[in-house]
C-alpha positions in Angstrom: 19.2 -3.9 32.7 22.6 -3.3 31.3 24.6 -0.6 30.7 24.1 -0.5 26.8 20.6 -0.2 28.2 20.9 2.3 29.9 20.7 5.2 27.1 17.5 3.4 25.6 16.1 3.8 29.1 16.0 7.3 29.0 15.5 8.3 25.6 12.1 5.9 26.6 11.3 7.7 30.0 12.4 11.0 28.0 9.7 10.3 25.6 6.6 9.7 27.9 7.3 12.8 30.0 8.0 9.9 33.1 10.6 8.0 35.1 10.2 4.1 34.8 11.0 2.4 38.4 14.2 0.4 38.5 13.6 -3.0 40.2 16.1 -5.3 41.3 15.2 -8.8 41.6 16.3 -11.0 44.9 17.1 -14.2 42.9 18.2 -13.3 39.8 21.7 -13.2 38.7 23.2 -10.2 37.1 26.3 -11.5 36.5 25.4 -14.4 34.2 26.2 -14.4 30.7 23.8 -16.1 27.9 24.4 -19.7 27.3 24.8 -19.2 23.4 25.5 -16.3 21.4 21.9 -13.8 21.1 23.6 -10.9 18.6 23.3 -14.1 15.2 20.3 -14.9 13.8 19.4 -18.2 13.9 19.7 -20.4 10.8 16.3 -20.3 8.7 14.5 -23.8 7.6 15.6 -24.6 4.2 12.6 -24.2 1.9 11.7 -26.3 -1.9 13.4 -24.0 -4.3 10.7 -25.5 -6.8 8.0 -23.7 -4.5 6.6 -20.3 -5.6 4.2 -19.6 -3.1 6.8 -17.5 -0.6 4.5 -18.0 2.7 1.5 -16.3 1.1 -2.0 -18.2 0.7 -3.3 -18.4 -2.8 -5.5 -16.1 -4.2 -8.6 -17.1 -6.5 -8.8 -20.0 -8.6 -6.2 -18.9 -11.6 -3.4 -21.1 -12.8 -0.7 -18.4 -11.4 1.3 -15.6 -13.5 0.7 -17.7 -16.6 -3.0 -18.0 -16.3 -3.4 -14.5 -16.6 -2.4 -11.6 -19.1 -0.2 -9.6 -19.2 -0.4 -6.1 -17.3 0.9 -2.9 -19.6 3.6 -1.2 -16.5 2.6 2.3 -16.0 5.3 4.7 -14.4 3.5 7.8 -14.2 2.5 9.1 -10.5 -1.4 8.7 -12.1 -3.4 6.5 -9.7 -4.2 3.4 -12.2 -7.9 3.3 -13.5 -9.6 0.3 -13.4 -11.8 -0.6 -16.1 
């Protein structure tokens, strides 16, 4: 565990009322440093800009937005009430 672990540690152990055991392994090395940098995200896949779908499975057998009509916006805390 490192230092900038440390704090998290505790505020954990602080939480549950209990002290977590601290382990030190015979054949691991502390002193190692990652191999590439873990603090950047990794690039995402590029996607079809042409696709609509965003990750999320299709829902009923409609043509999209355009098969349907339009939906009047209500902005009042009301729960909406469905017909």
């Amino acid at each position: 565990m490192s230092q900038e672990e440390e704090g998290d540690l505790r505020g954990i152990e602080k939480a549950i009322a209990s002290r977590l055991p601290r382990v030190t392994l015979p054949d691991f090395d502390y002193t190692a440093r990652p191999q590439q940098n873990l603090d950047q995200r990794p690039p995402r896949p590029a996607r079809d800009p042409r696709s609509r779908s965003h990750g999320h499975a299709s829902r009923g057998t409609g043509g999209g937005p355009a098969a349907r009509a339009p939906q009047q916006r209500r902005w009042s805390g009301a729960p909406r009430r469905r017909p």
